[in-house]
C-alpha positions in Angstrom: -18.1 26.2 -10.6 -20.5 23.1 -10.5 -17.7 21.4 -12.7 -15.1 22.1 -10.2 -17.3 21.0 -7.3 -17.7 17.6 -8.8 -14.4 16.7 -9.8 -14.1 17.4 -6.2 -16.2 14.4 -5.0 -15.0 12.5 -8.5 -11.8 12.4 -6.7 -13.2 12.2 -3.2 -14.8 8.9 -4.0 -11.4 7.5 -6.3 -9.4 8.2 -2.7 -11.8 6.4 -0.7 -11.7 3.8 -3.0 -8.0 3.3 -2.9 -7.8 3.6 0.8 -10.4 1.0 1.3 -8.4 -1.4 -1.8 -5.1 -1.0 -0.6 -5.7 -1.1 3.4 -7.5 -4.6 2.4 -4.1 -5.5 0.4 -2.4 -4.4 3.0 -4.0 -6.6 5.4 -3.4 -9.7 3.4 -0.1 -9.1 2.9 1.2 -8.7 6.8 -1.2 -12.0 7.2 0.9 -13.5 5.0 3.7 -12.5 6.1 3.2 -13.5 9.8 2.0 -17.2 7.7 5.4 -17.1 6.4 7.2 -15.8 9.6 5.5 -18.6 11.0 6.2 -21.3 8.7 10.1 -20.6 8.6 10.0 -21.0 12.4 8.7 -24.6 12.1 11.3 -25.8 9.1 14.5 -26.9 10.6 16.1 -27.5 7.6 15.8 -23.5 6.2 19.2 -21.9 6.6 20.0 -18.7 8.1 20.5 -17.4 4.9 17.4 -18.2 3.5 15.1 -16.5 6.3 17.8 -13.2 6.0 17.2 -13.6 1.8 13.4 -13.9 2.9 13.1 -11.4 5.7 14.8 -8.9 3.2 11.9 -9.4 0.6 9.7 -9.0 2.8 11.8 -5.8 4.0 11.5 -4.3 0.0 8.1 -5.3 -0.6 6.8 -3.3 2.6 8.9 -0.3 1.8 7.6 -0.3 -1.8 4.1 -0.7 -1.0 5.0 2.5 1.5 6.3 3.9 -1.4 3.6 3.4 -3.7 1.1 4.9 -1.1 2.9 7.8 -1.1 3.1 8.5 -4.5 -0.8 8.2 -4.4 -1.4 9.7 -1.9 0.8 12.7 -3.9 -1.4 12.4 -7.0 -4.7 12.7 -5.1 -3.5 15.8 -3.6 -2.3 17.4 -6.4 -5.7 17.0 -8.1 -7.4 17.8 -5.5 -5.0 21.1 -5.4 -5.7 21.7 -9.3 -9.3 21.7 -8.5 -9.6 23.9 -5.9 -7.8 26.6 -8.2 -10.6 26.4 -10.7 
């Protein structure tokens, strides 16, 4: 029982951790991105197609850090699942 209970707050503390880590990433990145938003404003010689190519990088980076929080966010509940069977 006691092992249970603290692989419990093991993975308590793990999530907290991440969700603190990655909300900071987070935030760095959409700074950047409104640095680079605002850059490509400012340059007249950047063709359309180049802010489309860079807009949709920036498109597929935000849905795979989505993604990736998902899948963590998957994993932690899983284990936490796994221990609350024990």
């Amino acid at each position: 029982m006691e092992t249970g209970k603290i692989g419990k707050q093991i993975i308590t503390f793990q999530k907290a951790l991440f969700e603190n880590s990655f909300n900071a990433m987070n935030m760095v990145q959409e700074q950047t991105e409104k640095m680079v938003n605002n850059f490509l404003t400012q340059l007249p010689w950047v063709t359309e197609d180049g802010k489309k190519t860079i807009e949709t990088s920036v498109e597929f980076y935000r849905k795979a850090r989505t993604d990736f929080k998902k899948a963590v966010d998957d994993g932690f509940a899983k284990m936490e699942e796994m221990f609350i069977q024990k």
